[in-house]
C-alpha positions in Angstrom: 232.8 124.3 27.3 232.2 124.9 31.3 230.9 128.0 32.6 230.8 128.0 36.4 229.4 130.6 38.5 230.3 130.6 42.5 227.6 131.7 44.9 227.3 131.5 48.7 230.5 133.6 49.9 230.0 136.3 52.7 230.7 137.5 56.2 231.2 135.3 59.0 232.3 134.8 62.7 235.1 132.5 63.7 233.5 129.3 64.2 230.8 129.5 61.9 229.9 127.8 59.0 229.4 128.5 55.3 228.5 126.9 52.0 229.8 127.5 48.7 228.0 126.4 45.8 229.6 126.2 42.1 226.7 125.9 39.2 228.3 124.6 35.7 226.1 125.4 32.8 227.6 123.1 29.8 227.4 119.8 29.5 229.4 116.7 31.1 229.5 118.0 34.4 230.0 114.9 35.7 233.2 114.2 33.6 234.6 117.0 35.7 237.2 117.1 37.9 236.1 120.2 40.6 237.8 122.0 43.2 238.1 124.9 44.8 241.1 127.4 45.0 241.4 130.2 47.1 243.4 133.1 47.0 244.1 135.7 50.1 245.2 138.7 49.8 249.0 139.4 49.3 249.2 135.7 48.4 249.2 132.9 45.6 245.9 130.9 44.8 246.6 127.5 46.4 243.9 124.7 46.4 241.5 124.0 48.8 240.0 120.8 47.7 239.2 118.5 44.9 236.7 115.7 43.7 237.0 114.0 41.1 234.4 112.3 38.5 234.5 109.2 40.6 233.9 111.2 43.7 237.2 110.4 45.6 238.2 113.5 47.4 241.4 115.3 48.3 241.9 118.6 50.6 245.1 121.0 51.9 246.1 120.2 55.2 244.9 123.3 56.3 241.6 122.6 55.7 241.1 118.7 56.4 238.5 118.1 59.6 237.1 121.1 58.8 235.4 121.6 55.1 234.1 118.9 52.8 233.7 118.9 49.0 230.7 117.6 47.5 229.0 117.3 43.8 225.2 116.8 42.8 225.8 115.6 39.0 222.2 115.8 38.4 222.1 119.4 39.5 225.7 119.7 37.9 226.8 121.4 41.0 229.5 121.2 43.3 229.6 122.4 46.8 232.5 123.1 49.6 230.8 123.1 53.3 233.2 125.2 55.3 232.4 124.6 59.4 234.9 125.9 62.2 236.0 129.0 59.8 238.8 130.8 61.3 240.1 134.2 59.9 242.6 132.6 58.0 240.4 131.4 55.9 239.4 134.9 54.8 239.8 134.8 51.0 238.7 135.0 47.5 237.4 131.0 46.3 237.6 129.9 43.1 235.5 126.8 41.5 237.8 125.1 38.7 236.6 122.4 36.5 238.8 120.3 34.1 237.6 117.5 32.0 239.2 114.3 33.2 242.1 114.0 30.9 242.1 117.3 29.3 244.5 120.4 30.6 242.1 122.8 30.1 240.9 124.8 33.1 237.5 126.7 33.7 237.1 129.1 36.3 234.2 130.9 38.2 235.0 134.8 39.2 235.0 134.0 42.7 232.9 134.4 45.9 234.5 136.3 48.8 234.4 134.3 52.3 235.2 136.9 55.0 236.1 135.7 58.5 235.9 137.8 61.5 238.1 137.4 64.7 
């Protein structure tokens, strides 16, 4: 069993950057599939962006140019580097892990990224 804890949320101009970390305590991190969800509010969680255990990588449209996903097995951590924010990105994230191959999915609480106009 995963537990993940998200960490690096807060307030931030349009423009700026932030950088979300996601620390898994368990073990076979690296068997993990990660992403990041987000959820605004007044609206569904939708996924931000994934990596897998190989490390091939997948984002929303909404978000491609601008963030990047990243993991550090050894520090079985994963990381989602957020540059030219914009207000829509104001929202609660998520980590999620799943096991490759399994359906079961662990969540963090969530950070909250807040982006001022």
């Amino acid at each position: 069993q995963v537990q993940l804890v998200e960490s690096g949320g807060g307030l931030v101009q349009a423009g700026g950057s932030l950088r979300l970390s996601c620390a898994a305590s368990g073990s076979g991190f690296s068997l993990y599939v990660m992403a990041w969800y987000r959820q605004a509010p007044g609206k569904e969680r939708e996924l931000v962006a994934r990596i897998t255990a190989g490390g091939s990588t997948s984002y929303a449209d909404s978000v491609k140019g601008r963030f990047t996903i990243s993991r550090d097995n050894a520090k079985s951590t994963g990381y989602l580097s957020m540059n030219s924010l914009k207000p829509e990105d104001t929202a609660v994230y998520y980590c999620n892990g799943r096991l490759t191959g399994s359906v079961m999915d662990y969540w963090g609480k969530g950070t909250l990224v807040t982006v001022s106009s």
